[in-house]
Residue, then its C-alpha position, 0 to 999 in steps of 0.5 A: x756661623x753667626x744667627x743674630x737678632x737685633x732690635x726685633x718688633x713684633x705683633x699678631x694684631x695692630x696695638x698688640x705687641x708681642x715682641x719690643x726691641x729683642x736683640x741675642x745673638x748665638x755663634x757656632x757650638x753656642x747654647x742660648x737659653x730662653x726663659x720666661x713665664x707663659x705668655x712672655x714671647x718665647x716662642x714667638x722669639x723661636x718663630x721670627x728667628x727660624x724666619x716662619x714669622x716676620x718682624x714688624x721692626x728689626x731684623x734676623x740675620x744669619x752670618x751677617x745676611x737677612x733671614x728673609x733674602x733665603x729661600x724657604x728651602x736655603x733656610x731651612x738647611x740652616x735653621x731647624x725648628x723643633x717644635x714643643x709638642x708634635x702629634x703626626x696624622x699619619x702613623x709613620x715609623x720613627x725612620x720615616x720622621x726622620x727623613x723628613x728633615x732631608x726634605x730642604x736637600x731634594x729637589x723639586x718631587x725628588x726622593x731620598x736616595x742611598x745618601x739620605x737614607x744614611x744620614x736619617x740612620x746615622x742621626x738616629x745613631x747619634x740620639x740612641x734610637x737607632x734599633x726602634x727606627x722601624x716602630x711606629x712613631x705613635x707607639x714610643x715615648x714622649x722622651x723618645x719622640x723628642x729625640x726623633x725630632x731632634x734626630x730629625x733636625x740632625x738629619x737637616x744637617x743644618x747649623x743651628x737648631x731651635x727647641x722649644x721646651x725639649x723637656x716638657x712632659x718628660x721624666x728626669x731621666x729622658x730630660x737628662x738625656x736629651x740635654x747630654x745629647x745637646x751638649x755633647x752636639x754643641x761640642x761638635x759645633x752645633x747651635x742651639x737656642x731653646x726656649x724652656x721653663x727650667x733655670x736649673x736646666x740653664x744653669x747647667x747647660x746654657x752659655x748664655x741666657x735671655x730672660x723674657x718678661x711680657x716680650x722684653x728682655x729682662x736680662x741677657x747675658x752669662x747664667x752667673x749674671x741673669x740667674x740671680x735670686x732677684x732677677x728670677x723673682x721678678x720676672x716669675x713672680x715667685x720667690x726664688x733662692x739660688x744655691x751655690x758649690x764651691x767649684x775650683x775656689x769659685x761660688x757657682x751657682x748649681x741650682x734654682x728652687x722657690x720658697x713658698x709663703x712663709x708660715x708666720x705668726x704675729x705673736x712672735x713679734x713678741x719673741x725677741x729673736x724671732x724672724x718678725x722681731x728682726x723684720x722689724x728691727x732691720x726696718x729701723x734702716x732699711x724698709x721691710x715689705x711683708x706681703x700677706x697672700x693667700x686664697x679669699x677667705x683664709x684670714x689675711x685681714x684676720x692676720x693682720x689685725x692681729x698684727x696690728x694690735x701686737x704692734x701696738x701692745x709692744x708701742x710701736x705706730x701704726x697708720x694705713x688702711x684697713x678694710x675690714x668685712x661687714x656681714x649679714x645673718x652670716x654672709x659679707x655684706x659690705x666692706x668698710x675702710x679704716x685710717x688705722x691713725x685716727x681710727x676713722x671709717x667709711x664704707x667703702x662697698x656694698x654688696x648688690x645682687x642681680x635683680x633676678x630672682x633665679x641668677x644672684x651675682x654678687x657684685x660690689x658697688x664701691x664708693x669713690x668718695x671712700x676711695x679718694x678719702x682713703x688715698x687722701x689719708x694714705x698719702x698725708x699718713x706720717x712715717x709710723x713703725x708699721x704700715x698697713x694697706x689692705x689690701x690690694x687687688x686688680x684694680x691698682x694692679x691692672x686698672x690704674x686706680x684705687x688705693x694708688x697713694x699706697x702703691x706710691x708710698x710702696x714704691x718710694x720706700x716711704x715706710x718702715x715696716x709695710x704689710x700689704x695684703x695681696x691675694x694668691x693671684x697677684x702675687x706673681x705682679x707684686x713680687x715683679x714691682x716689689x722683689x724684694x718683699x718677704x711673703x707670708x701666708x695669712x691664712x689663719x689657723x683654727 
């Protein structure tokens, strides 16, 4: 048995598309892993293969033949589909559920007989929920109800099963379970392609793996060669570190965890030995990325100012941007921009308000002309010890605009040591365009 995907396409609405050139493949007692942030197409992927979707380019095809030349009945002996939540409308007993997946094998207003009622037991057995097959399935845990439905698929009798996010919602234990259940299935030659949230469950329990970013593919293969420090952290935007065992004389990687922001103060630039001090010492060879992060008003300017003035203290150059705050009877006002070389500044924004006296929305006017001459500078900047852009946003992220002179020199490692300023809700963008960046967090204690 062989279900293979090649070079699918797919799209809900013309120009939008959800899927680009998708091609996996999973043969008999095959576990294929499917991972990704939400929104990156997993279960659209699940949808196309069970053949409940069809692809706008591509196609799916089980042992050799196309999906789509099955009849929805001959498919559905073949392919299962267990769907991440499940809530029934009517109160059916878990016996009942499942001997909905013998449906594929009656006839047309045929009912189960003695051999259908067999199998639904028999699948029952196999997940351990055999002496609850009489309670209402309303009435059992979410742990339990995901056996049911893989009991279900059992009964289905078919060759391949497609899960999405088996585990979600459950405690560690009924996570467990069900990952021994299916890996003790695959051992008997059942399929599965499942499309989680958990590396760590890959990691333990996969053959193969599909990581996913916004509907490509970002890396297919072994879970030793896609569930690496730098290909997570690019494709969940988060900073990930992958512990390894020494298993048979062999680093194995065994689990995945994420590092938060790193708590850091500029001061210890002055420490000899300090992770700041070798940042910058390493820079001297290979460029350093320091992202400052955190929520709107925690500090980051504030640290990096400080930074900025240690640097200095210590004789080392510092170029780039700085847009510091400017206020009002306490309140920000406005937003200048500062060429950090000459110290030269313009406004870069201004606060207008809603002329309604009842609704006052902030929002802010920039100007381009401040904009440009702050690209301008970025781009005609010499190499220093430390540059600094702060910050950016959505714009530059999103838009195709503003400081993108910064963005260019980020990317083609024009700097030494580069501090950027990001907020909470970019940094999963920026760590998938920089992975390799440190991250600090800029809030600034009292």
């Amino acid at each position: 048995m062989r279900l293979q995907a090649s070079h699918l396409n797919f799209s809900y609405l013309p120009g939008q598309t959800v899927l680009h050139d998708v091609s996996l493949a999973v043969g008999a007692g095959e576990t294929l892993y499917i991972l990704g942030r939400n929104g990156s197409g997993k279960t659209t992927l699940l949808s196309c293969l069970a053949g409940l979707l069809q692809p706008d380019g591509g196609e799916v095809l089980l042992d050799d033949k196309p999906i789509r030349d099955f009849s929805a009945a001959e498919r559905a002996r073949e392919v299962g589909l267990i769907p991440q939540m499940h809530t029934p409308v009517f109160g059916f007993t878990v016996r009942e559920m499942v001997m909905m997946g013998r449906a594929p094998h009656l006839g047309w207003l045929g009912s189960p007989n003695h051999e259908d009622q067999a199998i639904a037991d028999e699948a029952l057995a196999q997940v351990g929920l055999f002496e609850l097959r009489d309670r209402p399935y309303t009435e059992i845990s979410g742990g339990e109800q995901q056996l049911v439905l893989i009991a279900r698929g059992l009964a289905q009798k078919c060759r391949v099963l497609l899960m999405d996010e088996p585990t979600a919602h459950l405690d560690l234990s009924n996570q467990h379970r069900i990952l021994e259940i299916v890996n003790q299935l695959s051992d008997r030659g059942l399929s599965f392609i499942i499309a989680s949230h958990s590396p760590n469950n890959a990691l333990s329990y996969a053959d193969r793996v599909l990581l996913m970013t916004g509907g490509w593919v970002t890396a297919y293969g072994s879970p030793q060669e896609t569930l690496t420090e730098s290909l997570l952290s690019a494709v969940y935007g988060i900073r990930t570190e992958v512990i390894t065992k020494e298993i048979d004389h062999v680093q194995t990687p065994v689990a995945v965890i994420t590092q938060r922001p790193i708590a850091l103060e500029p001061e210890s630039l002055h420490e000899p030995d300090s992770f700041l001090s070798r940042v910058f010492s390493n820079g001297q060879n290979d460029p350093q990325l320091i992202l400052v992060t955190g929520l709107s008003g925690v500090g980051k300017t504030t640290w990096v100012t400080r930074l900025i003035e240690l640097a200095r203290n210590t004789g080392l150059s510092v170029s780039g941007i700085l847009s510091p705050s400017t206020f009002k009877d306490g309140r920000k006002t406005g937003i200048q921009v500062v060429d950090l070389a000459t110290g030269d500044r313009q406004q870069l924004a201004q606060l207008r308000e809603n002329d309604s006296a009842a609704i006052r929305t902030p929002r802010w006017a920039f100007d381009a002309a401040a904009m440009d001459w702050a690209n301008l500078r970025l781009a005609a900047a010499e190499t220093s010890d430390l540059l600094v852009i702060d910050e950016l946003g959505p714009v530059e992220f999103f838009q195709g605009k503003g400081l993108l002179a910064g963005m260019a020199r980020l990317d083609e490692g024009k700097y030494r040591v580069a501090c950027v300023v990001v907020r909470s809700a970019l940094l999963p963008n920026a760590l998938q365009r920089w992975p390799n960046a440190i991250v600090v967090n800029g809030g600034v204690k009292g």
